[in-house]
C-alpha positions as CSV (number, residue, x, y, z in Angstrom):
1,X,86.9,22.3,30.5
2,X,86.1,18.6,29.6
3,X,88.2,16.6,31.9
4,X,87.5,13.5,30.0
5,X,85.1,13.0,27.3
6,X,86.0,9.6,25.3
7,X,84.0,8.8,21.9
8,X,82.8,5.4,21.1
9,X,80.6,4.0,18.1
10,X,79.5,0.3,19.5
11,X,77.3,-2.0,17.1
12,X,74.8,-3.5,19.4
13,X,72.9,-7.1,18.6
14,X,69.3,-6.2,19.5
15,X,65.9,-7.8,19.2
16,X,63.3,-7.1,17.2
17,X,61.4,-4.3,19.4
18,X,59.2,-1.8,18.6
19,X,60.3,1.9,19.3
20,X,58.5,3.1,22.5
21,X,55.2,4.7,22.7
22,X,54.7,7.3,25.0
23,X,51.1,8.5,24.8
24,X,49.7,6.1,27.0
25,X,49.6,3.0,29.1
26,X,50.5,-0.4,27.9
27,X,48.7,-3.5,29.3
28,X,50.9,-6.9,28.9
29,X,48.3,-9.6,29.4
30,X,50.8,-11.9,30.5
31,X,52.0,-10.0,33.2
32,X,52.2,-11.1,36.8
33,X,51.7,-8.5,39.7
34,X,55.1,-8.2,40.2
35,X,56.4,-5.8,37.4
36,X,60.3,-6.3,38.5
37,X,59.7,-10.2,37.5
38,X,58.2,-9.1,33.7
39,X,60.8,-6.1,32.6
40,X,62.8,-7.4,29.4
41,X,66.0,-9.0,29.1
42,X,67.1,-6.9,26.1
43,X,66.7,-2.7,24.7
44,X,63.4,-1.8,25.2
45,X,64.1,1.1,23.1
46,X,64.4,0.7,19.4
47,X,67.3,0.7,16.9
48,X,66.9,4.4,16.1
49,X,67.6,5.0,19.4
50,X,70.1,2.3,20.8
51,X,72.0,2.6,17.4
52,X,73.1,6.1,18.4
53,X,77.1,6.4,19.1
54,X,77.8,6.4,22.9
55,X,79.7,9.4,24.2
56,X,81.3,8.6,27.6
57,X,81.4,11.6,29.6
58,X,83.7,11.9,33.1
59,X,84.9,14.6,35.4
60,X,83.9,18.4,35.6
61,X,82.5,20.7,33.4
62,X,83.5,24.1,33.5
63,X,82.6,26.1,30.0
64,X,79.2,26.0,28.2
65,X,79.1,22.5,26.8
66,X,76.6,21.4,24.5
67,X,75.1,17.8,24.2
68,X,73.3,16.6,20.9
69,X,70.4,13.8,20.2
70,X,72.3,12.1,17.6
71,X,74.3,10.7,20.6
72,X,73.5,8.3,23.9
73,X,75.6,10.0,26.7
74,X,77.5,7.8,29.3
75,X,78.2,9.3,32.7
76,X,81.2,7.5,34.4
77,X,81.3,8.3,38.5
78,X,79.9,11.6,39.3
79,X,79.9,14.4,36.6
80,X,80.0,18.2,38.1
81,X,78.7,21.1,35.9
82,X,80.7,23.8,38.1
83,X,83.1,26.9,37.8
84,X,80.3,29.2,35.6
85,X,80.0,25.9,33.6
86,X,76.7,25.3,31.8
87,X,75.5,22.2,30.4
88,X,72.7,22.0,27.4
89,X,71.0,19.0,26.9
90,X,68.5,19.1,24.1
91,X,64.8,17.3,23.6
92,X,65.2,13.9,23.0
93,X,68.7,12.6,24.4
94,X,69.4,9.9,26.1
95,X,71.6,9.4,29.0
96,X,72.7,6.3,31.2
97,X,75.6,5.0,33.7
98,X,78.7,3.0,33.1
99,X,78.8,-0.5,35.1
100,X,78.2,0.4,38.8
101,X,81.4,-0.6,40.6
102,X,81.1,-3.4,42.9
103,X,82.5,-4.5,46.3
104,X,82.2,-2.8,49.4
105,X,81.1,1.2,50.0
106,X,81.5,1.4,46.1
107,X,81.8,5.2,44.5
108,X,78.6,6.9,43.4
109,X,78.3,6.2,39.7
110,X,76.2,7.4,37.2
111,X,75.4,10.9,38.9
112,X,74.8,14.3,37.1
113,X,75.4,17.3,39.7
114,X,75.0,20.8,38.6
115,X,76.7,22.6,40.9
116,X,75.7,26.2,43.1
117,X,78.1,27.9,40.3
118,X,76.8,25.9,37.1
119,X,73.4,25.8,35.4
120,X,71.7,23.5,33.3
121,X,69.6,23.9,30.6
122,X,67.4,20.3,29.8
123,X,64.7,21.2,27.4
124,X,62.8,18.1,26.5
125,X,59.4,18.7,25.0
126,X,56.2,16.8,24.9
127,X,56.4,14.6,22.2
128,X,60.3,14.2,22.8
129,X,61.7,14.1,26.3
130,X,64.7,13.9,27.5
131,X,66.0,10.2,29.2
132,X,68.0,9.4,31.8
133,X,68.0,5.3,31.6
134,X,69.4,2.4,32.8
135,X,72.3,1.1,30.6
136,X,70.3,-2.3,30.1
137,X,67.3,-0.4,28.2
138,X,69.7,1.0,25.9
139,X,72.9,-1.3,25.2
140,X,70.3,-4.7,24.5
141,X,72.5,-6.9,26.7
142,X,71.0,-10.4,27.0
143,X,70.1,-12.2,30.2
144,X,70.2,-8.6,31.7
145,X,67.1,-6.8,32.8
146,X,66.9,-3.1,34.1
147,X,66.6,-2.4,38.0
148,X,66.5,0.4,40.3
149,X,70.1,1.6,40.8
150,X,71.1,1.4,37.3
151,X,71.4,5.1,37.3
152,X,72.8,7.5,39.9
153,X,70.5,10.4,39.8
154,X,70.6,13.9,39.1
155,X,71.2,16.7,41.5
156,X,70.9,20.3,41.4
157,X,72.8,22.7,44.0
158,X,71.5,26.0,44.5
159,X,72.3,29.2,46.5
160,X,68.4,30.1,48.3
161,X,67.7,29.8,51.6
162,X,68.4,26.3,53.6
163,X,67.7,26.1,57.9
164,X,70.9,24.6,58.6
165,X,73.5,26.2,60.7
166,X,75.6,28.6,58.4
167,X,72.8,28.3,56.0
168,X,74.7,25.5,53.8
169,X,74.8,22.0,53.7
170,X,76.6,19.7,52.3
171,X,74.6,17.4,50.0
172,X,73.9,13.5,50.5
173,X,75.5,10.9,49.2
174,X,78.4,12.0,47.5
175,X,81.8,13.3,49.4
176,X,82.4,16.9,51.7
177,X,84.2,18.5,48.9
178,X,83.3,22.1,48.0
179,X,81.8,21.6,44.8
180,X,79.0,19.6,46.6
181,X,77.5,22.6,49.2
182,X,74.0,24.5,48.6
183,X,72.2,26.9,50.5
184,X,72.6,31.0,50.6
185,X,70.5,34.2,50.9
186,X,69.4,34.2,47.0
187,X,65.9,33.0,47.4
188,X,65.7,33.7,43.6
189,X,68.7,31.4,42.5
190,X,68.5,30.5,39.4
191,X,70.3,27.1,38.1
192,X,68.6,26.7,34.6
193,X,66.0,25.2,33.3
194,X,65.1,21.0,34.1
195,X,61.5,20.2,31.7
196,X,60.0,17.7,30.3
197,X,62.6,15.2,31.3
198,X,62.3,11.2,32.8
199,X,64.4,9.8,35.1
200,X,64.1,5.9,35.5
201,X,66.0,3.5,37.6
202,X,67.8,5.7,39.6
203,X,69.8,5.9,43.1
204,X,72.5,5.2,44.7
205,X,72.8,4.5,48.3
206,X,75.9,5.0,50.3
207,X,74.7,4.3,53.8
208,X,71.5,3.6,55.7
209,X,69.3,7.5,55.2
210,X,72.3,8.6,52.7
211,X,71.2,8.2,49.4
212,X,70.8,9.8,45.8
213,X,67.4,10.2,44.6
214,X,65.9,10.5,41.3
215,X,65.8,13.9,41.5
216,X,67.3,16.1,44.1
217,X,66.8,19.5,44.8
218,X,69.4,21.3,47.2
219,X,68.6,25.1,48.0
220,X,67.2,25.8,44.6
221,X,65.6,28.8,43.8
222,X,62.9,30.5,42.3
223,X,64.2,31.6,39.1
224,X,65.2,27.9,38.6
225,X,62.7,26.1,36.2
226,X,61.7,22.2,36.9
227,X,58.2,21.2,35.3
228,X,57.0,17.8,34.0
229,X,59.7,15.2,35.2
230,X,58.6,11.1,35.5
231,X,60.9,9.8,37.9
232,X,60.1,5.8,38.0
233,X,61.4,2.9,39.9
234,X,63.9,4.6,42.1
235,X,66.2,3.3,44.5
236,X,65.5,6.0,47.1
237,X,62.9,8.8,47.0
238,X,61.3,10.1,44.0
239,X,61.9,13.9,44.8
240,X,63.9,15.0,47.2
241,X,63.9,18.9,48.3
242,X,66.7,20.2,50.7
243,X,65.3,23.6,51.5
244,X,65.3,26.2,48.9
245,X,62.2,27.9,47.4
246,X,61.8,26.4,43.9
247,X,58.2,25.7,42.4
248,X,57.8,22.2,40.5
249,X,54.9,21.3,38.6
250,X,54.3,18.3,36.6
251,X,56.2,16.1,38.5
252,X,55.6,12.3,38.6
253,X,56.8,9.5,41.1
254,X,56.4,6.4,40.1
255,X,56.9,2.8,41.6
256,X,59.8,3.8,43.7
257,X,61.4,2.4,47.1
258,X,60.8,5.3,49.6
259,X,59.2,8.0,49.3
260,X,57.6,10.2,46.1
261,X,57.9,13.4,47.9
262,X,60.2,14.1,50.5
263,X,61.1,17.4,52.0
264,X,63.7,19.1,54.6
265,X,65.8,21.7,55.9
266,X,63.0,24.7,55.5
267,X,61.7,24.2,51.7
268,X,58.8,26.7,51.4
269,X,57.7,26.1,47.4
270,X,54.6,25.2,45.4
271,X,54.2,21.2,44.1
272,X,51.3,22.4,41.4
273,X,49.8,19.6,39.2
274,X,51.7,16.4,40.3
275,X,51.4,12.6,41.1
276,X,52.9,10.0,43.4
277,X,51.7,6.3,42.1
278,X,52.8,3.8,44.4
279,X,53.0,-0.2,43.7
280,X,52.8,-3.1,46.1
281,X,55.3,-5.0,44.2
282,X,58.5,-2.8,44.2
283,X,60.9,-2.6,46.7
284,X,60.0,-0.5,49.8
285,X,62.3,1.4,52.2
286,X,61.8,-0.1,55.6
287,X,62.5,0.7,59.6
288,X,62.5,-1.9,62.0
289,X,61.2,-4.4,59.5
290,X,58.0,-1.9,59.0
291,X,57.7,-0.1,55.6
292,X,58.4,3.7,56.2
293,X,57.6,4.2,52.4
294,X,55.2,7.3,52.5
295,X,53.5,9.0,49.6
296,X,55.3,12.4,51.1
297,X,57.3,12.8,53.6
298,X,57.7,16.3,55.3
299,X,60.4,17.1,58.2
300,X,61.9,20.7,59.3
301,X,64.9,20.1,60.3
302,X,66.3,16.4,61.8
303,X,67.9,18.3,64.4
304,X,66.9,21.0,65.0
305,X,62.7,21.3,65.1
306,X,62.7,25.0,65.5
307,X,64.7,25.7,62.9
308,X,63.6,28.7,60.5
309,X,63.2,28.6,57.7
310,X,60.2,26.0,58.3
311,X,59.8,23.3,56.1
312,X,56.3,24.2,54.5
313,X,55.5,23.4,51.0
314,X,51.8,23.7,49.0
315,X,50.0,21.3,47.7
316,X,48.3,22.6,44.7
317,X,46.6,19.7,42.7
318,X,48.7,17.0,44.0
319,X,47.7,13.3,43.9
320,X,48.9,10.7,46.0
321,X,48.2,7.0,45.2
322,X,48.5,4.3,47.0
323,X,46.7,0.6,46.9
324,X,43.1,-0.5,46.6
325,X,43.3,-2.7,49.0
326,X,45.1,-2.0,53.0
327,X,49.0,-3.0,52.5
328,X,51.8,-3.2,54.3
329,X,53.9,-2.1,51.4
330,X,53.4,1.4,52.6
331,X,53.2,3.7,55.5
332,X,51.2,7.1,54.9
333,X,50.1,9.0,52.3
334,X,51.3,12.2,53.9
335,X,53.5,12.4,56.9
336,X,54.7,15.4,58.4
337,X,57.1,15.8,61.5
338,X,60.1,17.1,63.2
339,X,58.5,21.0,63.0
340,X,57.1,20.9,59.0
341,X,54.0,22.2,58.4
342,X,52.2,21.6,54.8
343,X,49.9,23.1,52.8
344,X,47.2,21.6,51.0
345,X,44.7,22.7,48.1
346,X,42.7,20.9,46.0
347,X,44.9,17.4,46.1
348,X,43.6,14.0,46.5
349,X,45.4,11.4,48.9
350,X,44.2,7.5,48.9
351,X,45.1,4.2,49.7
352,X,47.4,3.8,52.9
353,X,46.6,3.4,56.3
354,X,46.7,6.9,57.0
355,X,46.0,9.3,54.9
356,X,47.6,12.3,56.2
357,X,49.7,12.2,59.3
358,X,50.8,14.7,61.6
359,X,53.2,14.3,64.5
360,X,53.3,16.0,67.2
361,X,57.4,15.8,67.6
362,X,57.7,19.2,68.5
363,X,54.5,20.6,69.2
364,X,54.3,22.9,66.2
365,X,53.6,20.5,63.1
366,X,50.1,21.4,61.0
367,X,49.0,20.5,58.1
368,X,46.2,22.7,56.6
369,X,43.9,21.6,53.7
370,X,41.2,23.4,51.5
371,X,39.2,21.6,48.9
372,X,40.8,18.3,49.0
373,X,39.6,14.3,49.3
374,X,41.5,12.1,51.5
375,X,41.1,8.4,52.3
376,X,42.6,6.0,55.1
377,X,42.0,2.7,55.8
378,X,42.5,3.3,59.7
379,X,42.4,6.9,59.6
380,X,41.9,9.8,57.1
381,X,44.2,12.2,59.1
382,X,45.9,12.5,63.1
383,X,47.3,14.9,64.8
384,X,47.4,19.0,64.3
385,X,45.1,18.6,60.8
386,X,42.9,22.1,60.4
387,X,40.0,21.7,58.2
388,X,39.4,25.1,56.7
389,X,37.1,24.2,54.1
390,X,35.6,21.9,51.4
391,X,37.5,18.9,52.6
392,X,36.0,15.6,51.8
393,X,37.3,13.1,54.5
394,X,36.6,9.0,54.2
395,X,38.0,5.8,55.5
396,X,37.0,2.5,53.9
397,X,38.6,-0.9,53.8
398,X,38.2,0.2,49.9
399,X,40.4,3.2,48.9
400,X,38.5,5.8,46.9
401,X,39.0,6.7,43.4
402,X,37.9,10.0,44.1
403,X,37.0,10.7,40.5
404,X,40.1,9.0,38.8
405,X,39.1,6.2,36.7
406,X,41.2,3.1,37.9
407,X,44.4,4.8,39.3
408,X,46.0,1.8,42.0
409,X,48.9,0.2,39.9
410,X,49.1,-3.3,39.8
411,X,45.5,-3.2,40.2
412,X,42.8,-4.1,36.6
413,X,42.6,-1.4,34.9
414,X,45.0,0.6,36.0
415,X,44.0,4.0,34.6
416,X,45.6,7.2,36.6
417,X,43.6,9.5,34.2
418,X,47.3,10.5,33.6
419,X,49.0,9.7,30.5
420,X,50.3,12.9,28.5
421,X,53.1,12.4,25.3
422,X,56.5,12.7,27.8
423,X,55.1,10.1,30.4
424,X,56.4,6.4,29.9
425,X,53.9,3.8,31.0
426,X,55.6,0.7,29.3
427,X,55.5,-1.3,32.8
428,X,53.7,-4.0,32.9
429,X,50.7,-4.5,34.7
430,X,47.8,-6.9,35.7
């Protein structure tokens, strides 16, 4: 059951705006180079949407529940689809947080976790995705602009493979309680569907490396489906994959504070068909007063290098996008460590210092890469890096475009040769 659901019709004093576009890039000529500085102060979505009736949603969900468009959801704390519950969420709903509570180590708020016993089943489609928001782009509250944080995240649990002792984890940022575990022996778990779906101003963080991303994956499966997800101006990490075997495709990171990609604990899927944009101007993750932000990170396992099974996803036509210009807003574009390997086909890496980096923490990392471009501005790649074939391999004080038209954000012109119906490019830029 429902623990909580309460239902309440507001009427909202909003501005004038335009309902969003979402086929392709919007250039604000006023704009400065910092976006955060140039968001609105009132709904950037329009009246058909912010007008909806707000359903405020709390607590567990244990029996097939079914959400409709014609209302905005509010998630208050952290909402649990568990127990052989199922939650549908259909094309074109939105969903933000309640007021993040305040003071010190403050609950996680805002978080949608579908269980290792639940499923969802989020079917956006291309001309009608579905949102998760902040509160601020939907509730037209003056003097009040969006920001990374506003939303918790969403996290789904699964039963494949993880390398952890026991082979289960429990996941970060929220509390050790049972409901909260991933990681089996069903390499073909199957939690639902997640598609055509955007996730902005997301993450929670409840202490230093302990956060909730935009979109995490815990020991997810196979037979799980997750395919064209925008996941912009995050708190944390864009993606985050705890083990598990699931294939993503479609997936964009944009403007977030860590890292687009970031992978652990033995994942060993496919990323097909997917971009990481980076911007100079958003917050960045930092260690030791450095930037640690990297395009993608990959690690094995934090404690235990040798730990099977290895951390080693493919890259199939994955682009990762850094600045024109060298920066110390970022640190590589690739970085792989603690035992990881990677994969690489066909994907394009530019604009950070290093282009892909390999560690030599325990002696085992590789990264190998077929038919791909990558740029550094020091260095295109270090460490165990195997060059099997059709590699192109520059560094320049000026990152290549490699074919994409314009595609460093905050940069004239921004063009990522990237802008289908679902994607929301309403960010301002220079």
């Amino acid at each position: 059951m429902l623990n909580k659901v309460n239902i309440k019709t507001t009427a909202l004093a909003l501005c004038a705006f335009a309902a969003v576009s979402f086929s392709s890039c919007k250039k604000d000529q006023n704009a400065g180079p910092d976006s955060f500085d140039n968001r609105s102060t009132s709904a950037d979505y329009g009246a058909s949407i912010t007008s909806r009736p707000v359903v405020t949603v709390s607590g567990d969900i244990t029996t097939a529940v079914n959400w409709s468009a014609a209302n905005i959801y509010e998630i208050s704390g952290v909402v649990t689809v568990r127990s052989g519950g199922s939650l549908t969420i259909p094309a074109g709903t939105y969903i933000k947080s309640t007021v993040n509570p305040t003071g010190t180590n403050p609950p996680a708020n805002g978080v949608l976790v579908i269980a290792k016993d639940g499923e969802i089943h989020a079917n956006g489609t291309a001309s009608n995705p579905i949102v998760f928001t902040s509160r601020y782009e939907l509730d037209g509250i003056a003097g009040q602009a969006p920001a990374p944080g506003d939303f918790g995240g969403v996290i789904i649990l699964g039963d494949a493979p993880i390398n952890e002792t026991g082979g289960t984890d429990q996941i970060e940022g929220l509390p050790a309680l049972p409901q909260f575990s991933y990681g089996g022996a069903d390499a073909a778990d199957n939690r639902g569907n997640f598609n055509f779906v955007r996730i902005e101003y997301a993450g929670f963080k409840l202490d230093t490396d302990i956060e909730v991303n935009g979109l995490t994956l815990g020991g997810v499966g196979t037979g799980t489906s997750v395919s064209n997800v925008e996941v912009a101006w995050g708190l944390d990490d864009g993606f985050e994959f705890f083990g598990g075997t699931v294939n993503a495709s479609g997936l964009l990171a944009f403007s977030v504070d860590d890292d687009g990609l970031d992978f652990d604990q033995g994942y060993t899927g496919t990323i097909s068909n997917s971009y990481v944009i980076l911007n100079t101007a958003s917050t960045h993750s930092g260690s030791g007063g450095v930037s640690d932000s990297n395009g993608s990170e990959i690690d094995n396992n934090a404690t235990n290098f040798a730990a099977t099974p290895r951390t080693n996803p493919t890259f199939n036509n994955v682009r990762i996008i850094g600045s024109r210009a060298t920066s110390t807003a970022f640190e590589n574009g690739i970085h792989v460590r603690r035992g990881a390997a990677l994969t690489l086909t066909g994907s394009r890496v530019t604009g950070f210092n290093i282009g892909l980096r390999v560690e030599a923490n325990a002696g085992t990392e590789v990264a190998t890469a077929t038919n791909s471009f990558i740029h550094g501005f020091t260095s295109t790649t270090t460490g165990n890096f195997v060059n099997v074939s059709g590699n192109t391999l520059n560094v320049a004080a000026t990152a290549s475009n490699y074919g994409m038209t314009q595609p460093f954000f905050n940069t004239p012109g921004f063009n990522p040769n990237f802008a289908p119906a679902w994607v929301r490019y309403v960010y301002p830029v220079i």
